[in-house]
FITOR-864597 format. One line per field, with one value per residue (C-alpha): residue in one letter; x, y, z. Coordinates in steps of 0.5 Angstrom, whole numbers, plus 500, padded with zeros to 3 digits. Example, Ala and Ser with C-alpha at 12.3 -4.5 7.8 and 13.67 -1.06 7.14 Angstrom:
2
r a;s
east 525;527
north 491;498
up 516;514
//
This chain:
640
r x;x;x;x;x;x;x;x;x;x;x;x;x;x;x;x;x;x;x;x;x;x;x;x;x;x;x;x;x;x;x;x;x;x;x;x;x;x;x;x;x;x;x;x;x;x;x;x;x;x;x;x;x;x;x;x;x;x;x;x;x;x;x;x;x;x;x;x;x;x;x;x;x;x;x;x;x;x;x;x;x;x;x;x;x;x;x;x;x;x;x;x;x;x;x;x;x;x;x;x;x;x;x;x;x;x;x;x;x;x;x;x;x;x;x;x;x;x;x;x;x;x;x;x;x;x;x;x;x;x;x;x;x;x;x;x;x;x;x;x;x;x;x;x;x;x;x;x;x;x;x;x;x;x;x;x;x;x;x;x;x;x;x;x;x;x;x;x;x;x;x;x;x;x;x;x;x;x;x;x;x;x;x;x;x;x;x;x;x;x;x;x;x;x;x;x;x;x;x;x;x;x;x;x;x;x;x;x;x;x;x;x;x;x;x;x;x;x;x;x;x;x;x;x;x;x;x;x;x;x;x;x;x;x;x;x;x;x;x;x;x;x;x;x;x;x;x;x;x;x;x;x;x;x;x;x;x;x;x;x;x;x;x;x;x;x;x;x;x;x;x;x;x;x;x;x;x;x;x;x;x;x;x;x;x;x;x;x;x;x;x;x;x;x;x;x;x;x;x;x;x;x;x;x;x;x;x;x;x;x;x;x;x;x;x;x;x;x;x;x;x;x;x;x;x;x;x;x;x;x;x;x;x;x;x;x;x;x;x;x;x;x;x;x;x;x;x;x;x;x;x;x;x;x;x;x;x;x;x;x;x;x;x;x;x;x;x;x;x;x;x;x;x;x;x;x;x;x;x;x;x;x;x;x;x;x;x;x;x;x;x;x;x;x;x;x;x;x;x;x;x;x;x;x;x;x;x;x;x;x;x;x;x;x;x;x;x;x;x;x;x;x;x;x;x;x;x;x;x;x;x;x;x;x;x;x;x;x;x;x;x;x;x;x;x;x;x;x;x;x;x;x;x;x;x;x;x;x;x;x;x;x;x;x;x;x;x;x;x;x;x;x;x;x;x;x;x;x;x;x;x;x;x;x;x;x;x;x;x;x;x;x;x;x;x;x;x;x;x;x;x;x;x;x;x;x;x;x;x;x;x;x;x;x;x;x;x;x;x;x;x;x;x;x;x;x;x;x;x;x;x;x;x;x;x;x;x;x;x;x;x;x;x;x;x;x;x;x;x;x;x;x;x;x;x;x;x;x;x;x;x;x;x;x;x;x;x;x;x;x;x;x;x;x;x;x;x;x;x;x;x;x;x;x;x;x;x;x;x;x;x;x;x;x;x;x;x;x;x;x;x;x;x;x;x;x;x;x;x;x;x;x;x;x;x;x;x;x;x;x;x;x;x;x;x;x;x;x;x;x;x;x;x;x;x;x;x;x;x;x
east 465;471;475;483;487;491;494;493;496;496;493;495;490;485;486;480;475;478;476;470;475;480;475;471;478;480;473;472;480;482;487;491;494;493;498;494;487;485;479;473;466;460;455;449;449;442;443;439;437;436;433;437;445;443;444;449;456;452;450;455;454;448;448;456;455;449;449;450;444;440;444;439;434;438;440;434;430;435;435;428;428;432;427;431;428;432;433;436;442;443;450;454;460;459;460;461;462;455;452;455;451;445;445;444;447;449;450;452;456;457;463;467;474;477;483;488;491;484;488;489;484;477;472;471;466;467;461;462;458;459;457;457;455;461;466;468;467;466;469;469;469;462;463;469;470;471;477;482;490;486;483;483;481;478;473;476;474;477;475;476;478;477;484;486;486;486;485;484;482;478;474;479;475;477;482;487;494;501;500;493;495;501;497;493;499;504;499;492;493;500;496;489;493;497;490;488;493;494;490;486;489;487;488;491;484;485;479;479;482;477;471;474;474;478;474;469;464;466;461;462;469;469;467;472;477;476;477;483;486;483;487;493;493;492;496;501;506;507;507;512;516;516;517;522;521;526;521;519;515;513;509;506;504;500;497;494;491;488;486;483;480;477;473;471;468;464;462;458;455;453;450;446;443;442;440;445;448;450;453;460;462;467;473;478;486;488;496;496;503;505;498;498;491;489;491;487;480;481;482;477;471;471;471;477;484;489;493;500;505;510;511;513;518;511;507;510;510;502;498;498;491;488;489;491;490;495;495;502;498;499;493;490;485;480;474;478;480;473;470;463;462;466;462;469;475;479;486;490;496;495;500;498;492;488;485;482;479;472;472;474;468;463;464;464;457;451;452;460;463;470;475;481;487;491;498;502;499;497;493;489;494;500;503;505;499;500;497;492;490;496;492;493;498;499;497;490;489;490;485;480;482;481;473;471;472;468;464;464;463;456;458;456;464;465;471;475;481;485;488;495;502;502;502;498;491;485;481;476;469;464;459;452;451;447;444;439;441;436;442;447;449;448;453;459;458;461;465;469;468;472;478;478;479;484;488;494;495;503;508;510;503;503;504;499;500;500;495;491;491;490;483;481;483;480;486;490;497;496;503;503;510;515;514;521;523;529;534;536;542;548;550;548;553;558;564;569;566;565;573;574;569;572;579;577;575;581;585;581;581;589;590;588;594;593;596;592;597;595;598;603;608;607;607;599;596;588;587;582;574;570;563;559;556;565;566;561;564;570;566;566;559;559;560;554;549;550;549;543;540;541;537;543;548;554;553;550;555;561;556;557;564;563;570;574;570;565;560;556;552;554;561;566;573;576;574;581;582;580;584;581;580;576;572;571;569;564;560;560;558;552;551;551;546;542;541;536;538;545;550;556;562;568;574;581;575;577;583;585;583;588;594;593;591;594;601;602;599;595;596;595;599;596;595;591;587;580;583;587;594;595;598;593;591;584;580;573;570;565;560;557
north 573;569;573;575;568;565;559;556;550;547;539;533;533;529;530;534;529;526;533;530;523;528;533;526;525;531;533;526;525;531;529;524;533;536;533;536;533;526;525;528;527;529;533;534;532;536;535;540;541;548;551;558;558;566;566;560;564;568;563;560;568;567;561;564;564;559;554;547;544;549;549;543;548;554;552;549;555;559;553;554;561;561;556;549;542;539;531;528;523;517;514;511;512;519;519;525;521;518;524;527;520;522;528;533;541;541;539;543;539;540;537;536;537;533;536;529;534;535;539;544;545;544;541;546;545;547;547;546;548;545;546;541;544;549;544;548;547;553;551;557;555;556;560;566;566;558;559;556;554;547;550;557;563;566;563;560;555;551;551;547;551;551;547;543;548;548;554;556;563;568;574;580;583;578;580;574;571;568;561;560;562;557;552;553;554;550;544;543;544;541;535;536;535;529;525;528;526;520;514;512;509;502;498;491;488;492;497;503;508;514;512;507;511;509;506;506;501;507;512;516;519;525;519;514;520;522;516;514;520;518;511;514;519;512;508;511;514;509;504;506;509;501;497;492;488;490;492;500;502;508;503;497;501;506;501;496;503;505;498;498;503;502;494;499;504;498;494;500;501;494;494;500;496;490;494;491;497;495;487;488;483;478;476;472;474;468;470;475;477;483;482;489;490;485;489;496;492;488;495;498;493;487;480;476;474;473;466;466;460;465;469;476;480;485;480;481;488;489;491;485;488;487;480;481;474;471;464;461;455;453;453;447;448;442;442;443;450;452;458;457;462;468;474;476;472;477;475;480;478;471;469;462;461;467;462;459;464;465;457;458;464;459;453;455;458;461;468;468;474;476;480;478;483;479;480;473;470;461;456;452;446;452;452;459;461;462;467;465;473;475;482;484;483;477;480;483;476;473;478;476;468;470;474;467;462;468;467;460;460;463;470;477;480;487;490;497;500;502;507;505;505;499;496;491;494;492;488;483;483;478;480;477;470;468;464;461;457;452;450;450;443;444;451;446;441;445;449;442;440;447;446;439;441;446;442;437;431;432;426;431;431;423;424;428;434;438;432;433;427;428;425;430;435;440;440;433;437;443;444;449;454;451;455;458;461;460;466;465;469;467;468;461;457;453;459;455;453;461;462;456;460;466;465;461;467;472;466;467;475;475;471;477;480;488;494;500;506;509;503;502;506;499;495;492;486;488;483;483;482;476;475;472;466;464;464;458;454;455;453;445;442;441;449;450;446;449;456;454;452;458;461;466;464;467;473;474;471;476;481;480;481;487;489;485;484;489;487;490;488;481;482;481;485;486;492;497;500;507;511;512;521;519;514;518;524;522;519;526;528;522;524;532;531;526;520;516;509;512;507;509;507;503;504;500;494;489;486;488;482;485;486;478;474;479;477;484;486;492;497;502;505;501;509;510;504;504;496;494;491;487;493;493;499;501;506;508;510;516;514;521
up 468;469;465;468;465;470;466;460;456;451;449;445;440;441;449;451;450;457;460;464;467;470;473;476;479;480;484;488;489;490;496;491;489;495;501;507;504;507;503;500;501;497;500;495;487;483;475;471;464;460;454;455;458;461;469;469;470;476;479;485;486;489;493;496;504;505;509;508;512;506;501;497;498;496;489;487;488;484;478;478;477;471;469;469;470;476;476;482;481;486;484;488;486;483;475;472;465;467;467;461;457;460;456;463;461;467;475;481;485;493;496;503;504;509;512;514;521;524;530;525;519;520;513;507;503;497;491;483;477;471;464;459;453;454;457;464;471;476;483;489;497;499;505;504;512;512;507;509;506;503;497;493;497;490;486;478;473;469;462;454;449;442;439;445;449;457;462;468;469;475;475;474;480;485;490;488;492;490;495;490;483;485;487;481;475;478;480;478;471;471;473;469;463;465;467;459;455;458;458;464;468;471;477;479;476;470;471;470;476;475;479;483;490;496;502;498;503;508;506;511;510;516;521;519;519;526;529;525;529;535;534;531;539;542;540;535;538;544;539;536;541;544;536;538;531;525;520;519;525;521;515;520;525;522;517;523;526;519;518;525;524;516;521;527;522;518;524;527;520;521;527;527;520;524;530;534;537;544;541;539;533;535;531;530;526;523;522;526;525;531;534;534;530;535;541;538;536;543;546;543;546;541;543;540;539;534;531;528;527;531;537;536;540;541;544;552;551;551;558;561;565;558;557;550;547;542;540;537;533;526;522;517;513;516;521;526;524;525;529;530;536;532;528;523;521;519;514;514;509;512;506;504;508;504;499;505;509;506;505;513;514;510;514;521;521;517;520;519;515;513;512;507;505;501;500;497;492;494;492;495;497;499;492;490;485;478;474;469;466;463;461;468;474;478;484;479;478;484;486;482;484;492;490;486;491;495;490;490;499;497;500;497;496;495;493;497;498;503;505;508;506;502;495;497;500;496;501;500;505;505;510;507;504;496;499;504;510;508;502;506;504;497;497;500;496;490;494;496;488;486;492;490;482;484;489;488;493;494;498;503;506;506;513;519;520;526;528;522;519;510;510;515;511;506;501;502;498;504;508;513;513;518;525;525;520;517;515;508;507;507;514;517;512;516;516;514;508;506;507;502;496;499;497;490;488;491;487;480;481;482;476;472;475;474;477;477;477;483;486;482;486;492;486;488;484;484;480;475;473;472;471;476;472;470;477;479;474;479;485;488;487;495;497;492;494;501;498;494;501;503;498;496;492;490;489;496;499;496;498;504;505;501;504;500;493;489;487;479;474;475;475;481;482;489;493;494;500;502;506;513;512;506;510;515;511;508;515;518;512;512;519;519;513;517;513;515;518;519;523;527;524;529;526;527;531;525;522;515;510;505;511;513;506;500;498;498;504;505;499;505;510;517;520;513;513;517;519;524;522;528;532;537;536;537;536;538;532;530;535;535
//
């Protein structure tokens, strides 16, 4: 009898109904409260209907210690002794909400939870029991000897009580530990009652979030696991350590190796389906980008090789004894952007040529599947997509919109999300067809008519590109991003044009002549504050139109020299110097704590912009000001 109380709370009213929504999360995705889970995957699923409730409390009691291999046969022999009618559950997803409709009393639930650190913990099995009639669930390890740090170490259930009430509680004979009740009160039930008293959360495409699983088309989870940390000891750490790209390594070298992982787990699956296991599928990265999802599925046996606008820095650093290919091409949807001898188009945030990559897959052969993992929003002639359900986000909508031209192409699409470190990461696979090869034609024949309807003739493409003249291709309005890309934040405009807008808005704050009191003594002009959108009116049209090249503004720019100006809430006013003690305070604070992305600071290295170009000078003394005043003295900074 599960009597000792752990912890209770109490409901909004009304809230208790959504017990079963947040056990279906709780019991399916449990590692979204349990950091040193990867995942959960469900072992055995028998549903059951009784005239009496005698003998249910006891009944995890006598199936603790079986083994997995035999614990279907196990708890049907108990349920049939005490006399109840077993019905089996093939769902896929498992919907506990599902069962409840089907009016069952209760259902015993066994589930494996998988450990993110393999080296370290092994899988625990953990069975459930639940009670529909009297709103609870019953949760204990299903072996005591395997109990380890991923779950209570004592059985407990969780139960609605009368007037809204939550509550966790145990049977007052068991031996109970701190790390276990701490986890139950300060962040189960904490969680439960957040998932009960607000309203189901939904995903992108507006549905609901309680029995939507992640990797979902993976099925088995323990398999896929293993070989991401067989991927991540490949290939993680020495990826890392050689990252020469100015983005994060930390986010863009585990989300290749996951999505690496997630295609390999799915390619095996369809082999073994299609009989193929000796014949590894091919493929083809179209905007491959780092090239680093293309090096790890080559590495790992696959024929293929990967396509982007520009080279990256990553590329010379690969094992030349593999023979990595990376093309620098650019892609124009045509009939010269086919790919008939390749199994898998993959597009991995291929920007403006997602819409195409299903058009793409469908047209270089009948047996062609893809992969798309959408990022930026397009449309078919490379304008930026506008949304068209304003009930769910762009991106939602973009989704919907990328799964309809799926649709359209003829491809049976299936929806999963991935786990990676990544806002966006609700992929596309197309990996069967709706129709027969027969009507091959027939099928193209309305997928030119929709990208026809959804593409705009533009003058720009009036002239071929890249070899591709706009009778040959697919979209006559598409325009391929220019292979180098620009860098668009003020720092490439002509210096001189920076200095003339620089010292336009030093006159206009000076004007506002004011002296602060702490610089009284020197009798300093900080000058004042203007708003933003006054000082562009101050501006010569012709040093506007340089920055609105930029796409910056003003604003950028004045970041920029953020030594002289600050910069806030749409107001500018100049910047007073600190003294050099303080600054240096502060970065050996930084440094001591830390600080991620922390930089040395040289000190002395620049002129002081004030000493040269303020009509009072400096407001500092030249041995309190990080500057130099001219003195040629130096010095070499707090390098650390």
């Amino acid at each position: 009898m599960f009597d000792q109380i752990i912890a209770e709370t109490v409901l909004k009213q009304g809230s208790s109904k959504n017990f079963w929504k947040a056990l279906d999360v709780y019991l399916f995705k449990t590692h979204v409260i349990n950091k040193k889970l990867f995942g959960v995957t469900n072992v055995s699923l028998l549903c059951f209907r009784s005239s009496t409730t005698a003998g249910h409390d006891n009944l995890l009691e006598l199936v603790a210690g079986t083994e997995v291999d035999s614990f279907d046969y196990a708890i049907r022999n108990v349920l049939l002794n005490l006399g109840c009618e077993i019905c089996v559950e093939q769902l896929d997803p498992i919907s506990i909400d599902l069962l409840v409709e089907r009016k069952y009393d209760g259902a015993v639930v066994l589930n494996r939870l998988l450990p993110k650190n393999i080296n370290i913990f092994q899988p625990i099995d953990v069975v459930c029991l639940i009670d529909f009639n009297s709103t609870s669930a019953q949760l204990k390890c299903l072996r005591k000897d395997k109990v380890t740090s991923l779950f209570p170490t004592f059985a407990f259930t969780l139960q609605v009580l009368r007037e809204d009430k939550l509550s966790i509680r145990c049977q007052s004979t068991d031996t109970i530990d701190e790390r276990s009740i701490y986890w139950l009160k300060e962040i189960l039930l904490e969680r439960m009652q957040k998932w009960m008293e607000s309203s189901v959360p939904t995903n992108a495409i507006g549905t609901s979030t309680a029995s939507i699983r992640s990797l979902a088309l993976v099925h088995n989870l323990e398999e896929y696991n293993g070989l991401f940390n067989e991927l991540k000891q490949k290939y993680g750490l020495s990826m890392v350590s050689i990252w020469p790209e100015c983005t994060d390594p930390q986010k863009f070298v585990f989300e290749d190796i996951a999505i690496a992982a997630y295609l390999l787990t799915l390619w095996k699956k369809e082999r073994v389906a299609m009989g193929t296991e000796d014949k590894l599928q091919s493929f083809v990265d179209i905007g491959c980008g780092n090239g680093l999802l293309v090096y790890i599925l080559a590495s790992e046996g696959h024929r293929g090789y990967g396509i982007d606008l520009r080279k990256r820095k990553l590329w010379d650093l690969y094992p030349t004894d593999l023979r990595i290919d990376l093309r620098v091409e650019t892609i124009v949807p045509s009939n010269a952007s086919l790919f008939p001898d390749i199994d898998w188009i993959i597009g991995n945030h291929s920007d403006e040529l997602s819409p195409w990559i299903p058009v793409i897959a469908a047209r270089s052969s009948y047996s062609s599947r893809f992969f798309l993992l959408p990022c930026c929003a397009y449309e078919f002639d490379g304008r930026k997509y506008q949304r068209q359900n304003c009930a769910v986000s762009q991106y939602g909508d973009f989704l919907n919109y990328v799964t309809k031209i799926a649709n359209v192409c003829g491809f049976h699409v299936a929806t999963d999300r991935l786990r990676i470190p990544s806002t966006k990461r609700t992929c596309l696979v197309g990996s069967s067809r709706i129709y027969a090869e027969s009507e091959h034609e027939k099928q193209d024949e309305q997928l030119k008519a929709f990208i026809n309807e959804r593409s705009k003739p533009s003058k720009e493409t009036e002239t071929p590109t890249d070899g591709v003249s706009t009778h040959e291709q697919w979209s006559a309005g598409f325009k391929p991003r220019e292979n180098t890309e620009k860098v668009r934040n003020c720092t490439k405009i002509d210096r001189s044009v920076v200095d003339k807008i620089v010292m336009i808005v030093f006159g206009e704050l000076l004007a506002k002549r004011h002296i602060p009191s702490e610089l009284s003594e020197r009798n300093w002009n900080a000058g004042g504050m203007i708003t933003l959108e006054a000082l562009v009116k101050t501006i010569p049209q012709e040093h506007l139109a340089a920055l609105k090249a930029e796409c910056g503004g003003l604003q950028t720019l004045l970041r920029n020299n953020h030594q002289i100006f600050r910069v806030e809430a749409g107001t500018v006013q100049l910047r007073i110097p600190t003294k050099l003690s303080e600054t240096m305070d502060v970065a050996v604070e930084r440094k001591m704590k830390k600080v991620k992305n922390f930089k040395p600071i040289n000190f002395k290295q620049r002129l002081c912009w004030f000493f040269a170009n303020h009509p009072d000078g400096c407001p500092l003394d030249e041995r309190d000001c990080r500057f130099n005043h001219g003195s040629g003295e130096s010095s070499p900074g707090l390098g650390f």
